[in-house]
MIDOSE-1310 file (N, C-alpha, C; in nm, 2 decimals, decimal comma, always signed):
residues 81
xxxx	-1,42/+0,82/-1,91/-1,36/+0,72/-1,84/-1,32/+0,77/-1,70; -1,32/+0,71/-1,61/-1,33/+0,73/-1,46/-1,15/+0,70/-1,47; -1,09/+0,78/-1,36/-0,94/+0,73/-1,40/-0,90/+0,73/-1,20; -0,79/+0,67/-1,19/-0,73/+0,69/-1,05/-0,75/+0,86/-1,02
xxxx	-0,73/+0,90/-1,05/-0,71/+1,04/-1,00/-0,86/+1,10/-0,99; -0,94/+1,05/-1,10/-1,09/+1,16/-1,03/-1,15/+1,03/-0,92; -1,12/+0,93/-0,94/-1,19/+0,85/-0,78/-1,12/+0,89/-0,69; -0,98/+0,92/-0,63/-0,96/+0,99/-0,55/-0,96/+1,10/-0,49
xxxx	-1,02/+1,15/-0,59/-1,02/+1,33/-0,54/-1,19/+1,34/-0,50; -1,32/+1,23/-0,52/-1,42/+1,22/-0,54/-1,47/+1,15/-0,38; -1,39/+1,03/-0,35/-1,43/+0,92/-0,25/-1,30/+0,93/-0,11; -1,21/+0,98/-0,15/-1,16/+0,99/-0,02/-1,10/+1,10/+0,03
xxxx	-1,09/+1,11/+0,19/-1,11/+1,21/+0,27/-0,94/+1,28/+0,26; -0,96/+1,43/+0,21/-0,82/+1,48/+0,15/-0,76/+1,56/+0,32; -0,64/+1,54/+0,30/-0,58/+1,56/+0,44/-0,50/+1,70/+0,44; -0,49/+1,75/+0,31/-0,50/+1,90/+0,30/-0,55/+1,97/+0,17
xxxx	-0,57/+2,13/+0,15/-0,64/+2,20/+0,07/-0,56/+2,13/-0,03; -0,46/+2,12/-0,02/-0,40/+2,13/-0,20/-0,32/+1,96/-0,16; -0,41/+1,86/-0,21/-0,31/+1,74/-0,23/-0,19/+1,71/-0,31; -0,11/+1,66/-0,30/+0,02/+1,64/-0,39/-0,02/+1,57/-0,57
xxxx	-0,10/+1,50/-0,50/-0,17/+1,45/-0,64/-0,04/+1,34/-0,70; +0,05/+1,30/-0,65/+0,15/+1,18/-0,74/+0,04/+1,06/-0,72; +0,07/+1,05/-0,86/-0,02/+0,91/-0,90/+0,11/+0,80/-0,88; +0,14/+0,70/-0,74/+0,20/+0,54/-0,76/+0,13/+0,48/-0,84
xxxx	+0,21/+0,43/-0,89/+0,18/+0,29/-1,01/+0,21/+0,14/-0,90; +0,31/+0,17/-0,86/+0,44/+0,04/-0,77/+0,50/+0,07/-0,67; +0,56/+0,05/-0,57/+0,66/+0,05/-0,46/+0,74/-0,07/-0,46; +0,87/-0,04/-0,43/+0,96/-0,13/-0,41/+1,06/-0,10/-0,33
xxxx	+1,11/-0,15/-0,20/+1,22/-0,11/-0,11/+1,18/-0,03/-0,07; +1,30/+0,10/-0,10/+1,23/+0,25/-0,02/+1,20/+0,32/-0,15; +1,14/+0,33/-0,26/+1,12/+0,38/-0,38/+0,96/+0,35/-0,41; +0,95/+0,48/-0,45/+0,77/+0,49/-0,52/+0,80/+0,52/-0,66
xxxx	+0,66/+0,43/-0,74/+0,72/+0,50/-0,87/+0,59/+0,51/-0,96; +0,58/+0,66/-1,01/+0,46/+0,72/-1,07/+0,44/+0,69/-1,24; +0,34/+0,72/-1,26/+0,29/+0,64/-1,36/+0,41/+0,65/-1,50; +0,52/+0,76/-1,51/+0,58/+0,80/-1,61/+0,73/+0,72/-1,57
xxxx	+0,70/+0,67/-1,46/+0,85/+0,59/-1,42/+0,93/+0,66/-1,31; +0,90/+0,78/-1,29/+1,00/+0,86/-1,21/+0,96/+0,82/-1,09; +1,09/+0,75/-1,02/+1,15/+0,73/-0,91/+1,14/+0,82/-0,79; +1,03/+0,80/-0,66/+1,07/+0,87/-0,56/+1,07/+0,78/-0,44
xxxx	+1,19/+0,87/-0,38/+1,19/+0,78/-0,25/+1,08/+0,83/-0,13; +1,05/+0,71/-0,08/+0,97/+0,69/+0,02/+1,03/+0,75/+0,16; +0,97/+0,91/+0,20/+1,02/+0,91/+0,32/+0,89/+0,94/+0,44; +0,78/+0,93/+0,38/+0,65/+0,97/+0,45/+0,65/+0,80/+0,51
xxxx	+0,67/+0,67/+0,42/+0,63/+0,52/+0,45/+0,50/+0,52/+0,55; +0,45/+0,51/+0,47/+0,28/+0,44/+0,57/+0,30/+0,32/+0,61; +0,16/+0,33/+0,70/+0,22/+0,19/+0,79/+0,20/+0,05/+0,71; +0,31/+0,00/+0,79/+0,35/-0,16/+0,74/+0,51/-0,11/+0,67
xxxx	+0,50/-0,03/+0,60/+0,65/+0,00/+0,56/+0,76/+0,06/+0,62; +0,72/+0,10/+0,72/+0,84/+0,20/+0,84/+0,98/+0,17/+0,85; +0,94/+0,01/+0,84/+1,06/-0,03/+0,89/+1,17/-0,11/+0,79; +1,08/-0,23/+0,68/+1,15/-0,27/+0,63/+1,15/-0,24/+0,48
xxxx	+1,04/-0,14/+0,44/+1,05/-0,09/+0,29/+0,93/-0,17/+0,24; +0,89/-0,08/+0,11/+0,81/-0,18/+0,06/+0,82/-0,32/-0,02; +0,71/-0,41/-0,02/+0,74/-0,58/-0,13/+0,87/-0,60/-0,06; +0,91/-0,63/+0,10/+1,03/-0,72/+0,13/+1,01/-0,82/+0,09
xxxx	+1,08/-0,93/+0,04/+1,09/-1,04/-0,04/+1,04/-1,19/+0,09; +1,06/-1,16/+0,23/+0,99/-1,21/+0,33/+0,92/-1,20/+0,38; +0,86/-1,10/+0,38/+0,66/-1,05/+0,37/+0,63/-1,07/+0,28; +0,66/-1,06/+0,17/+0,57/-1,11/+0,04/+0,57/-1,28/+0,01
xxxx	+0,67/-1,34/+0,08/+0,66/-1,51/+0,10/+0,59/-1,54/+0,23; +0,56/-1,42/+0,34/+0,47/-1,44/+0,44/+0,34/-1,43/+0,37; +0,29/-1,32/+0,32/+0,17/-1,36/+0,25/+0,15/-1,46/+0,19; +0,21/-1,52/+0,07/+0,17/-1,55/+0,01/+0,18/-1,70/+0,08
xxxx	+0,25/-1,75/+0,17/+0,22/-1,89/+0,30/+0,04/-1,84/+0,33; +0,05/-1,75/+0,38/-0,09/-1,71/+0,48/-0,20/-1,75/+0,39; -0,17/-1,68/+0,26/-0,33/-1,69/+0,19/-0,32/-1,87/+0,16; -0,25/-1,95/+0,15/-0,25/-2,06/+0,11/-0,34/-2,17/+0,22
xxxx	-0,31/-2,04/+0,35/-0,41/-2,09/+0,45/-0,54/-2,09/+0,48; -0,55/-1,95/+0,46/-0,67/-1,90/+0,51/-0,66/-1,73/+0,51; -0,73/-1,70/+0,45/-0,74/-1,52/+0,44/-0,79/-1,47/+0,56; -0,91/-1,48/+0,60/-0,96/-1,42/+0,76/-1,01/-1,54/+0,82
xxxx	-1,03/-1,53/+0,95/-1,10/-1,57/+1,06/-1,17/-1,44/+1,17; -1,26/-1,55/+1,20/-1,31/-1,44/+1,34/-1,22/-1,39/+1,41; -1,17/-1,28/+1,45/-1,04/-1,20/+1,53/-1,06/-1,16/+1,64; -1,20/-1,23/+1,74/-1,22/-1,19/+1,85/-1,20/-1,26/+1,97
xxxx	-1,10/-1,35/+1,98/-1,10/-1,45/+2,05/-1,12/-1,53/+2,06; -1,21/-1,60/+1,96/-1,29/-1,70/+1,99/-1,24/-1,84/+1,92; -1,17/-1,82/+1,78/-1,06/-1,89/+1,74/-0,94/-1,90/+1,75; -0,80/-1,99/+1,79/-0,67/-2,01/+1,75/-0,66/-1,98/+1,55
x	-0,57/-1,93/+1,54/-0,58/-1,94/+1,35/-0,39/-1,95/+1,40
């Protein structure tokens, strides 16, 4: 069985010799949390979460307006969306 961990260690580009290897399950707020439940806080935050944590309750109501619209458009100028 192919699991999270051997597709990542297989298809994407490792950013040092020895990766941390925590498997996220979830994020919420400023909290990561691995597949056994343990709780860590987020202090690396990738982008999109810098500022307000992850799943804010009004980005996740922004999405979920957006997709009701339209997922993509052409992004080169050529349409208003």
């Amino acid at each position: 069985m192919i699991t999270s961990r051997n597709l990542f260690l297989q298809y994407l580009g490792q950013t040092s010799q020895s990766p941390l290897m925590l498997e996220i399950v979830r994020a919420d707020g400023l909290y990561m949390y691995q597949v056994n439940e343990k709780k860590i806080m987020d202090l690396i935050s990738g982008i999109g979460v810098s500022t307000i944590g992850h799943r804010h309750p009004k980005v996740i109501q922004a999405i979920k307006d957006q997709i009701d619209k339209h997922l993509h458009l052409m992004v080169y100028g050529e349409f208003v969306s």
